[in-house]
C-alpha positions, 0 to 999 in steps of 0.5 A, spaced: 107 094 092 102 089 093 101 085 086 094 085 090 093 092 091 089 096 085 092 099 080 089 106 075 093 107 069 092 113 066 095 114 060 096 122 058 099 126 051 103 131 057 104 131 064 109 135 069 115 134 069 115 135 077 112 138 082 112 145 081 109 145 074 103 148 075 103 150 068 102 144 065 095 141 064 092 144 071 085 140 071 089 133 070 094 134 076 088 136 081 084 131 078 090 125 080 091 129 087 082 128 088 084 120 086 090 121 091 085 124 096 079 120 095 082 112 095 089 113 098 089 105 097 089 106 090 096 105 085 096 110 079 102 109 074 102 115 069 104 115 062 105 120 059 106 119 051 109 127 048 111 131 054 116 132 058 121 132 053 126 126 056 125 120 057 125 118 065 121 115 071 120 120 077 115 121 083 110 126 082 106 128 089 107 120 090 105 117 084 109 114 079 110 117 071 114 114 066 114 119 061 117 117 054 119 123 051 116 123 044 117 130 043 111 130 038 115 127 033 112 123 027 112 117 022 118 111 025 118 116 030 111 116 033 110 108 031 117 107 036 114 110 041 108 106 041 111 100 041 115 103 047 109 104 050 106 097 049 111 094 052 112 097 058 104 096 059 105 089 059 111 090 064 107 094 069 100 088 067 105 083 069 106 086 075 100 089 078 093 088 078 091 094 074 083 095 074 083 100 069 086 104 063 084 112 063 085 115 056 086 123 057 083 126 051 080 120 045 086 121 041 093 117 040 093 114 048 086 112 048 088 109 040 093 104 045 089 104 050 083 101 047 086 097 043 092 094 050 085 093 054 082 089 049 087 085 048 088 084 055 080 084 058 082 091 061 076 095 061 079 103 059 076 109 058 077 116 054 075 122 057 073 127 051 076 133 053 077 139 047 078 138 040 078 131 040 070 131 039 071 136 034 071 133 026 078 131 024 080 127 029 084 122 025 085 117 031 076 115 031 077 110 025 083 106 029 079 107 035 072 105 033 070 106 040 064 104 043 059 109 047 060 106 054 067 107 053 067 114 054 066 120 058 065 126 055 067 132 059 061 136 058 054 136 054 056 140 049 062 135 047 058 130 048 053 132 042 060 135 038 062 128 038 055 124 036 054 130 031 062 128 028 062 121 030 055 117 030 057 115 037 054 119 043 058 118 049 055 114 054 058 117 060 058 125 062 063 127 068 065 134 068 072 136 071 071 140 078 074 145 082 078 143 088 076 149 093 083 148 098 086 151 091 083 158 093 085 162 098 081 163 104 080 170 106 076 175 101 080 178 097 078 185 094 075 185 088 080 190 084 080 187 077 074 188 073 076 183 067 079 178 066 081 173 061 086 166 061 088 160 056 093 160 051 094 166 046 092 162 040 087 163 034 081 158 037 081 163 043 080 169 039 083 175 045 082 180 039 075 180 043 078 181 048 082 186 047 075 189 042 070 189 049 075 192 053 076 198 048 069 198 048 068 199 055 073 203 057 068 208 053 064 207 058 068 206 065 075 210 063 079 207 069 077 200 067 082 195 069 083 187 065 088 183 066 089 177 060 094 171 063 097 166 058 102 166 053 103 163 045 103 165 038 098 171 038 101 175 043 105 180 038 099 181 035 094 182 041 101 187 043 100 191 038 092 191 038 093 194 045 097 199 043 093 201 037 087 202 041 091 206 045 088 200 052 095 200 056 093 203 062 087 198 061 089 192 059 095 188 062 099 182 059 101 178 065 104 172 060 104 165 062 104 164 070 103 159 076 097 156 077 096 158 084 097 165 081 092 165 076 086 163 081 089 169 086 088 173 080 081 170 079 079 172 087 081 179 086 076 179 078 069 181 078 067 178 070 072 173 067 071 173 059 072 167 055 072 169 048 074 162 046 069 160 039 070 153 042 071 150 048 069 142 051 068 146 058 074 151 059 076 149 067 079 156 068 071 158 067 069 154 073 075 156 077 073 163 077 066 162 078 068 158 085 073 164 085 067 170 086 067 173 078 061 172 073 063 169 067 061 171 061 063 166 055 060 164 046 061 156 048 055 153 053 058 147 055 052 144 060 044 143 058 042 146 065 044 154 066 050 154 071 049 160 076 054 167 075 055 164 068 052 169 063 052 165 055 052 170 049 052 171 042 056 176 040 062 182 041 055 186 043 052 182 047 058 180 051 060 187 052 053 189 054 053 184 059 059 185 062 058 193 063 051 191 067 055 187 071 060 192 073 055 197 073 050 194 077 051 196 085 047 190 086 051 185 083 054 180 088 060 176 088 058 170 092 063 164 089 058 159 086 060 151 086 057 148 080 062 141 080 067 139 085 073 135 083 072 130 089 065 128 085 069 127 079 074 122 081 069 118 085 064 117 079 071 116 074 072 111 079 065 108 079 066 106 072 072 101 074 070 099 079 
Protein backbone atom coordinates (compact mmCIF):
# COMPACT_ATOMS: atom_id res chain seq x y z
CA UNK A 1 0.00 0.00 0.00
CA UNK A 2 0.91 3.52 -1.14
CA UNK A 3 1.42 5.86 1.91
CA UNK A 4 -0.02 8.30 -0.88
CA UNK A 5 -2.89 6.23 -1.66
CA UNK A 6 -6.44 7.53 -0.08
CA UNK A 7 -7.48 5.85 2.86
CA UNK A 8 -11.63 5.64 4.56
CA UNK A 9 -11.61 4.32 8.12
CA UNK A 10 -14.87 3.14 8.89
CA UNK A 11 -15.22 2.46 12.34
CA UNK A 12 -18.17 0.12 13.16
CA UNK A 13 -20.11 -1.47 16.83
CA UNK A 14 -20.09 -5.01 14.49
CA UNK A 15 -19.07 -6.20 11.30
CA UNK A 16 -18.94 -9.98 9.51
CA UNK A 17 -16.73 -12.28 10.79
CA UNK A 18 -16.03 -13.56 6.87
CA UNK A 19 -17.62 -13.36 3.98
CA UNK A 20 -20.43 -15.62 4.15
CA UNK A 21 -21.91 -13.67 7.09
CA UNK A 22 -24.48 -12.38 5.24
CA UNK A 23 -26.79 -11.92 8.66
CA UNK A 24 -24.50 -9.36 9.78
CA UNK A 25 -25.28 -5.74 9.19
CA UNK A 26 -26.49 -6.51 5.29
CA UNK A 27 -26.99 -2.58 4.63
CA UNK A 28 -23.37 -1.90 5.87
CA UNK A 29 -21.40 -4.74 3.68
CA UNK A 30 -23.37 -3.61 0.53
CA UNK A 31 -22.47 -0.22 1.48
CA UNK A 32 -18.64 -0.96 1.47
CA UNK A 33 -18.99 -3.18 -1.50
CA UNK A 34 -20.73 0.11 -3.32
CA UNK A 35 -17.14 2.10 -2.02
CA UNK A 36 -15.41 -0.96 -3.65
CA UNK A 37 -17.12 -0.51 -6.78
CA UNK A 38 -17.44 3.09 -7.24
CA UNK A 39 -13.50 4.42 -6.17
CA UNK A 40 -11.71 0.92 -6.64
CA UNK A 41 -8.30 3.20 -5.68
CA UNK A 42 -9.69 3.65 -2.44
CA UNK A 43 -7.86 2.06 0.80
CA UNK A 44 -10.84 1.18 3.63
CA UNK A 45 -9.63 -0.37 6.74
CA UNK A 46 -12.57 -1.60 8.94
CA UNK A 47 -12.66 -1.37 12.83
CA UNK A 48 -15.00 -3.09 14.34
CA UNK A 49 -15.36 -2.17 17.93
CA UNK A 50 -17.84 -5.31 19.73
CA UNK A 51 -18.35 -8.14 17.03
CA UNK A 52 -16.99 -10.42 15.86
CA UNK A 53 -16.26 -11.71 19.04
CA UNK A 54 -12.31 -12.56 19.04
CA UNK A 55 -9.80 -10.36 18.27
CA UNK A 56 -7.96 -10.57 14.63
CA UNK A 57 -7.05 -8.84 11.61
CA UNK A 58 -8.72 -10.51 8.19
CA UNK A 59 -9.59 -9.63 4.68
CA UNK A 60 -13.33 -9.38 3.75
CA UNK A 61 -13.91 -9.13 -0.04
CA UNK A 62 -10.51 -7.32 -0.09
CA UNK A 63 -10.95 -4.89 2.66
CA UNK A 64 -8.85 -4.88 5.80
CA UNK A 65 -10.90 -5.45 9.34
CA UNK A 66 -9.55 -5.34 12.50
CA UNK A 67 -12.05 -6.58 14.97
CA UNK A 68 -11.16 -5.87 18.65
CA UNK A 69 -13.40 -8.15 19.94
CA UNK A 70 -15.31 -6.16 22.78
CA UNK A 71 -18.15 -8.58 23.25
CA UNK A 72 -20.10 -5.67 24.62
CA UNK A 73 -18.31 -5.81 28.02
CA UNK A 74 -18.18 -2.79 30.27
CA UNK A 75 -16.80 -0.45 32.58
CA UNK A 76 -12.49 -1.20 32.79
CA UNK A 77 -13.35 -3.31 29.98
CA UNK A 78 -14.97 -1.03 27.80
CA UNK A 79 -12.47 1.97 28.48
CA UNK A 80 -9.30 -0.93 27.66
CA UNK A 81 -11.10 -1.26 24.43
CA UNK A 82 -10.97 1.92 23.55
CA UNK A 83 -7.60 2.69 24.42
CA UNK A 84 -6.72 -0.38 21.92
CA UNK A 85 -8.55 1.40 19.80
CA UNK A 86 -7.01 4.67 19.68
CA UNK A 87 -3.75 3.34 19.62
CA UNK A 88 -4.19 1.19 16.60
CA UNK A 89 -5.70 4.63 14.72
CA UNK A 90 -2.38 6.27 15.44
CA UNK A 91 -0.86 3.23 13.83
CA UNK A 92 -2.71 3.17 10.87
CA UNK A 93 -2.60 7.53 10.83
CA UNK A 94 0.89 6.85 10.73
CA UNK A 95 0.98 4.67 8.02
CA UNK A 96 -1.61 5.88 5.50
CA UNK A 97 -3.23 9.04 4.15
CA UNK A 98 -6.45 8.55 5.67
CA UNK A 99 -8.88 11.24 4.14
CA UNK A 100 -11.92 10.45 6.49
CA UNK A 101 -13.26 8.68 9.90
CA UNK A 102 -16.80 7.03 9.25
CA UNK A 103 -18.64 6.38 12.30
CA UNK A 104 -21.58 3.77 11.55
CA UNK A 105 -24.33 5.09 14.16
CA UNK A 106 -23.53 8.28 16.70
CA UNK A 107 -22.67 6.00 19.34
CA UNK A 108 -19.60 4.89 20.87
CA UNK A 109 -17.48 4.76 17.37
CA UNK A 110 -18.35 8.11 16.42
CA UNK A 111 -17.49 8.96 20.47
CA UNK A 112 -13.77 8.01 19.30
CA UNK A 113 -14.01 8.94 16.06
CA UNK A 114 -14.86 12.54 16.70
CA UNK A 115 -12.66 13.11 19.32
CA UNK A 116 -9.17 11.10 17.04
CA UNK A 117 -10.16 13.34 14.17
CA UNK A 118 -9.93 16.53 16.04
CA UNK A 119 -7.16 15.64 17.60
CA UNK A 120 -5.47 14.95 14.28
CA UNK A 121 -7.30 17.33 11.80
CA UNK A 122 -9.21 14.56 10.52
CA UNK A 123 -12.52 15.17 9.07
CA UNK A 124 -15.39 12.32 10.51
CA UNK A 125 -18.68 11.69 10.19
CA UNK A 126 -21.33 9.62 11.85
CA UNK A 127 -24.16 8.11 10.23
CA UNK A 128 -27.28 8.15 12.32
CA UNK A 129 -28.91 5.12 11.64
CA UNK A 130 -31.66 3.95 14.17
CA UNK A 131 -32.09 4.56 17.89
CA UNK A 132 -28.90 6.38 18.20
CA UNK A 133 -31.38 9.51 17.49
CA UNK A 134 -33.53 8.45 19.91
CA UNK A 135 -33.65 10.39 23.60
CA UNK A 136 -31.04 8.53 25.89
CA UNK A 137 -28.51 8.33 23.73
CA UNK A 138 -25.54 8.50 26.46
CA UNK A 139 -22.76 9.07 23.79
CA UNK A 140 -24.31 12.84 22.80
CA UNK A 141 -22.77 14.94 25.60
CA UNK A 142 -19.32 13.15 25.16
CA UNK A 143 -19.64 13.73 21.34
CA UNK A 144 -20.98 17.28 21.32
CA UNK A 145 -21.06 17.00 17.53
CA UNK A 146 -21.86 19.69 15.33
CA UNK A 147 -24.40 19.71 12.41
CA UNK A 148 -21.92 19.20 9.43
CA UNK A 149 -20.68 16.31 11.25
CA UNK A 150 -23.61 14.19 10.52
CA UNK A 151 -25.43 12.34 8.12
CA UNK A 152 -28.57 11.27 8.87
CA UNK A 153 -30.09 8.28 7.23
CA UNK A 154 -33.57 9.48 6.52
CA UNK A 155 -35.61 12.73 7.22
CA UNK A 156 -37.29 11.37 10.08
CA UNK A 157 -34.22 10.41 11.84
CA UNK A 158 -32.94 13.79 11.22
CA UNK A 159 -35.87 15.61 12.97
CA UNK A 160 -35.81 12.77 15.96
CA UNK A 161 -32.36 13.90 16.49
CA UNK A 162 -33.11 17.98 16.52
CA UNK A 163 -36.16 17.31 18.37
CA UNK A 164 -33.79 15.11 21.31
CA UNK A 165 -30.51 16.75 20.66
CA UNK A 166 -31.08 20.47 19.64
CA UNK A 167 -28.71 19.94 16.74
CA UNK A 168 -30.33 18.94 13.27
CA UNK A 169 -27.84 16.97 10.99
CA UNK A 170 -26.67 18.98 8.24
CA UNK A 171 -26.28 16.16 5.90
CA UNK A 172 -29.52 13.51 4.86
CA UNK A 173 -28.14 10.27 2.73
CA UNK A 174 -30.35 7.54 2.56
CA UNK A 175 -29.05 3.87 2.39
CA UNK A 176 -29.69 2.37 -1.10
CA UNK A 177 -30.33 -1.16 -2.91
CA UNK A 178 -27.79 -2.85 -4.77
CA UNK A 179 -29.92 -4.11 -7.84
CA UNK A 180 -27.31 -7.07 -9.00
CA UNK A 181 -28.39 -8.26 -5.34
CA UNK A 182 -31.57 -9.67 -6.97
CA UNK A 183 -32.24 -12.27 -8.98
CA UNK A 184 -32.99 -11.47 -12.63
CA UNK A 185 -35.88 -13.66 -13.71
CA UNK A 186 -39.37 -12.88 -12.57
CA UNK A 187 -40.30 -14.98 -9.77
CA UNK A 188 -44.11 -15.85 -9.06
CA UNK A 189 -45.65 -14.08 -6.75
CA UNK A 190 -46.90 -16.87 -4.50
CA UNK A 191 -46.58 -15.21 -0.76
CA UNK A 192 -49.08 -12.66 -0.11
CA UNK A 193 -47.19 -11.29 3.03
CA UNK A 194 -44.15 -10.89 4.33
CA UNK A 195 -42.38 -9.29 7.13
CA UNK A 196 -38.48 -9.44 8.19
CA UNK A 197 -36.09 -8.04 11.12
CA UNK A 198 -35.42 -9.19 14.62
CA UNK A 199 -37.98 -10.55 16.75
CA UNK A 200 -37.93 -7.83 19.51
CA UNK A 201 -40.29 -5.91 21.33
CA UNK A 202 -39.56 -2.53 19.25
CA UNK A 203 -40.60 -4.30 15.86
CA UNK A 204 -43.83 -5.39 17.37
CA UNK A 205 -44.86 -8.84 15.13
CA UNK A 206 -47.78 -9.67 17.38
CA UNK A 207 -49.39 -7.03 14.59
CA UNK A 208 -48.19 -9.16 12.47
CA UNK A 209 -49.49 -12.09 13.65
CA UNK A 210 -53.07 -9.99 14.62
CA UNK A 211 -53.21 -8.73 10.54
CA UNK A 212 -52.81 -11.91 9.33
CA UNK A 213 -55.56 -13.36 11.61
CA UNK A 214 -57.69 -10.59 10.50
CA UNK A 215 -57.21 -11.23 7.07
CA UNK A 216 -57.29 -15.01 7.02
CA UNK A 217 -61.36 -13.88 7.68
CA UNK A 218 -61.32 -12.43 4.62
CA UNK A 219 -58.76 -14.87 2.16
CA UNK A 220 -58.65 -18.29 4.18
CA UNK A 221 -55.61 -19.70 2.16
CA UNK A 222 -53.72 -16.32 2.86
CA UNK A 223 -49.90 -17.42 2.73
CA UNK A 224 -47.19 -15.12 5.16
CA UNK A 225 -43.95 -15.88 6.06
CA UNK A 226 -41.87 -13.66 8.91
CA UNK A 227 -38.09 -14.21 8.53
CA UNK A 228 -35.96 -13.35 11.57
CA UNK A 229 -34.98 -14.50 15.07
CA UNK A 230 -34.73 -13.08 18.77
CA UNK A 231 -36.34 -13.22 22.00
CA UNK A 232 -39.90 -12.93 20.85
CA UNK A 233 -40.15 -15.57 19.05
CA UNK A 234 -41.70 -17.93 21.87
CA UNK A 235 -44.40 -15.83 21.96
CA UNK A 236 -45.25 -15.12 18.33
CA UNK A 237 -45.17 -19.19 18.29
CA UNK A 238 -47.65 -19.45 20.73
CA UNK A 239 -49.70 -16.61 19.29
CA UNK A 240 -49.83 -18.48 15.88
CA UNK A 241 -51.07 -21.41 17.51
CA UNK A 242 -53.61 -19.64 19.67
CA UNK A 243 -55.16 -18.02 16.67
CA UNK A 244 -55.15 -21.61 15.21
CA UNK A 245 -52.62 -19.37 11.83
CA UNK A 246 -50.28 -22.43 10.84
CA UNK A 247 -51.15 -22.86 7.74
CA UNK A 248 -50.88 -19.19 7.59
CA UNK A 249 -48.05 -18.03 8.76
CA UNK A 250 -44.62 -19.52 8.61
CA UNK A 251 -41.49 -18.55 10.90
CA UNK A 252 -38.67 -18.86 8.65
CA UNK A 253 -35.87 -17.92 11.62
CA UNK A 254 -32.81 -16.19 10.85
CA UNK A 255 -31.66 -16.82 7.18
CA UNK A 256 -29.14 -15.65 4.55
CA UNK A 257 -29.41 -12.42 3.17
CA UNK A 258 -29.65 -13.68 -0.60
CA UNK A 259 -32.57 -15.88 0.87
CA UNK A 260 -34.39 -13.28 2.18
CA UNK A 261 -34.43 -10.76 -0.68
CA UNK A 262 -35.77 -14.43 -2.77
CA UNK A 263 -38.40 -14.33 -0.38
CA UNK A 264 -39.07 -10.72 -0.94
CA UNK A 265 -39.17 -11.51 -4.99
CA UNK A 266 -41.75 -14.05 -4.47
CA UNK A 267 -44.34 -11.27 -2.04
CA UNK A 268 -46.66 -9.13 -2.75
CA UNK A 269 -46.94 -6.78 0.54
CA UNK A 270 -44.48 -6.68 2.86
CA UNK A 271 -45.34 -5.63 6.51
CA UNK A 272 -43.34 -3.44 8.57
CA UNK A 273 -44.72 -3.35 12.12
CA UNK A 274 -42.05 -2.05 13.80
CA UNK A 275 -43.26 1.59 15.90
CA UNK A 276 -39.85 3.09 15.24
CA UNK A 277 -37.83 2.66 12.30
CA UNK A 278 -34.46 5.19 11.07
CA UNK A 279 -35.25 3.81 7.63
CA UNK A 280 -35.86 -0.09 7.66
CA UNK A 281 -33.61 -1.18 4.51
CA UNK A 282 -35.34 -4.27 4.16
CA UNK A 283 -38.64 -1.99 3.28
CA UNK A 284 -36.82 -0.72 0.06
CA UNK A 285 -35.09 -4.14 -0.57
CA UNK A 286 -38.68 -5.31 -1.01
CA UNK A 287 -40.12 -2.37 -2.94
CA UNK A 288 -36.96 -3.13 -5.56
CA UNK A 289 -38.06 -6.64 -5.10
CA UNK A 290 -41.77 -5.93 -6.65
CA UNK A 291 -43.84 -6.04 -3.24
CA UNK A 292 -45.77 -2.99 -1.81
CA UNK A 293 -44.75 -2.00 1.41
CA UNK A 294 -46.94 -1.05 4.10
CA UNK A 295 -45.39 0.34 7.39
CA UNK A 296 -46.40 2.82 11.02
CA UNK A 297 -42.96 4.77 10.45
CA UNK A 298 -42.36 7.45 7.25
CA UNK A 299 -39.11 7.71 6.99
CA UNK A 300 -39.03 10.29 4.03
CA UNK A 301 -40.86 13.78 3.72
CA UNK A 302 -41.50 13.14 0.00
CA UNK A 303 -44.32 9.88 -0.75
CA UNK A 304 -42.17 6.89 -2.09
CA UNK A 305 -44.03 5.01 -4.76
CA UNK A 306 -45.75 1.11 -3.50
CA UNK A 307 -44.84 2.52 -0.12
CA UNK A 308 -48.33 2.77 1.86
CA UNK A 309 -48.03 4.66 5.42
CA UNK A 310 -50.77 3.82 7.96
CA UNK A 311 -51.60 4.43 11.34
CA UNK A 312 -53.09 1.91 13.01
CA UNK A 313 -53.84 -2.55 13.29
CA UNK A 314 -56.95 -1.37 11.05
CA UNK A 315 -55.65 0.53 8.63
CA UNK A 316 -52.72 -1.80 7.85
CA UNK A 317 -54.99 -4.57 7.47
CA UNK A 318 -57.45 -2.59 5.39
CA UNK A 319 -54.96 -1.56 3.18
CA UNK A 320 -53.20 -4.98 2.70
CA UNK A 321 -56.78 -6.75 1.75
CA UNK A 322 -57.13 -4.00 -1.08
CA UNK A 323 -53.96 -4.54 -2.41
CA UNK A 324 -54.23 -8.26 -2.43
CA UNK A 325 -57.71 -8.00 -3.63
CA UNK A 326 -57.46 -5.60 -6.36
CA UNK A 327 -56.57 -7.33 -10.02
CA UNK A 328 -55.14 -4.39 -10.95
CA UNK A 329 -52.55 -3.92 -8.54
CA UNK A 330 -49.11 -3.99 -10.00
CA UNK A 331 -45.90 -5.38 -8.90
CA UNK A 332 -43.62 -3.63 -10.96
CA UNK A 333 -40.03 -2.97 -8.79
CA UNK A 334 -39.65 0.59 -7.75
CA UNK A 335 -36.20 2.10 -7.16
CA UNK A 336 -36.55 4.78 -4.55
CA UNK A 337 -32.33 5.26 -3.65
CA UNK A 338 -29.60 3.43 -5.21
CA UNK A 339 -26.77 2.12 -3.03
CA UNK A 340 -24.12 3.69 -5.68
CA UNK A 341 -25.54 7.27 -4.99
CA UNK A 342 -25.02 6.57 -1.47
CA UNK A 343 -21.36 5.97 -1.50
CA UNK A 344 -20.71 8.78 -3.85
CA UNK A 345 -22.53 11.43 -1.84
CA UNK A 346 -20.74 9.84 1.40
CA UNK A 347 -17.59 10.30 -0.37
CA UNK A 348 -18.16 13.79 -1.58
CA UNK A 349 -18.15 14.89 1.81
CA UNK A 350 -14.28 13.74 2.28
CA UNK A 351 -13.37 14.75 -0.62
Amino acid sequence: MNKNDKTLVILSPGFPANEADTTCLPPQQLFIKALNQNFPSLNIIILSFQYPFFNAEYKWNNNKVIAFGGKHKAKVNRLLLWLRIWKTLKKINKENNIIGLFSFWCGECALIGKWFGKRNEIKHYAWISGQDAKKGNKYIKWIRPKPDELIAMSDFLADEFFKNYFTGPAHIIPIGIAPEMFSPDGSEKNIDIMGAGSLIPLKQYDSFVRVIKKLAGQLPSVKSILCGKGPEEKKLKTLIAQNHLENNISLAGEIEHPQVLKFMQQTKVFLHTSSYEGFGSVCIEALYAGAHVISFCQPMKEPINHWHIVSTEEEMYAKALAILQNPQTSYEPAFPFSMSNTAREVMELFE
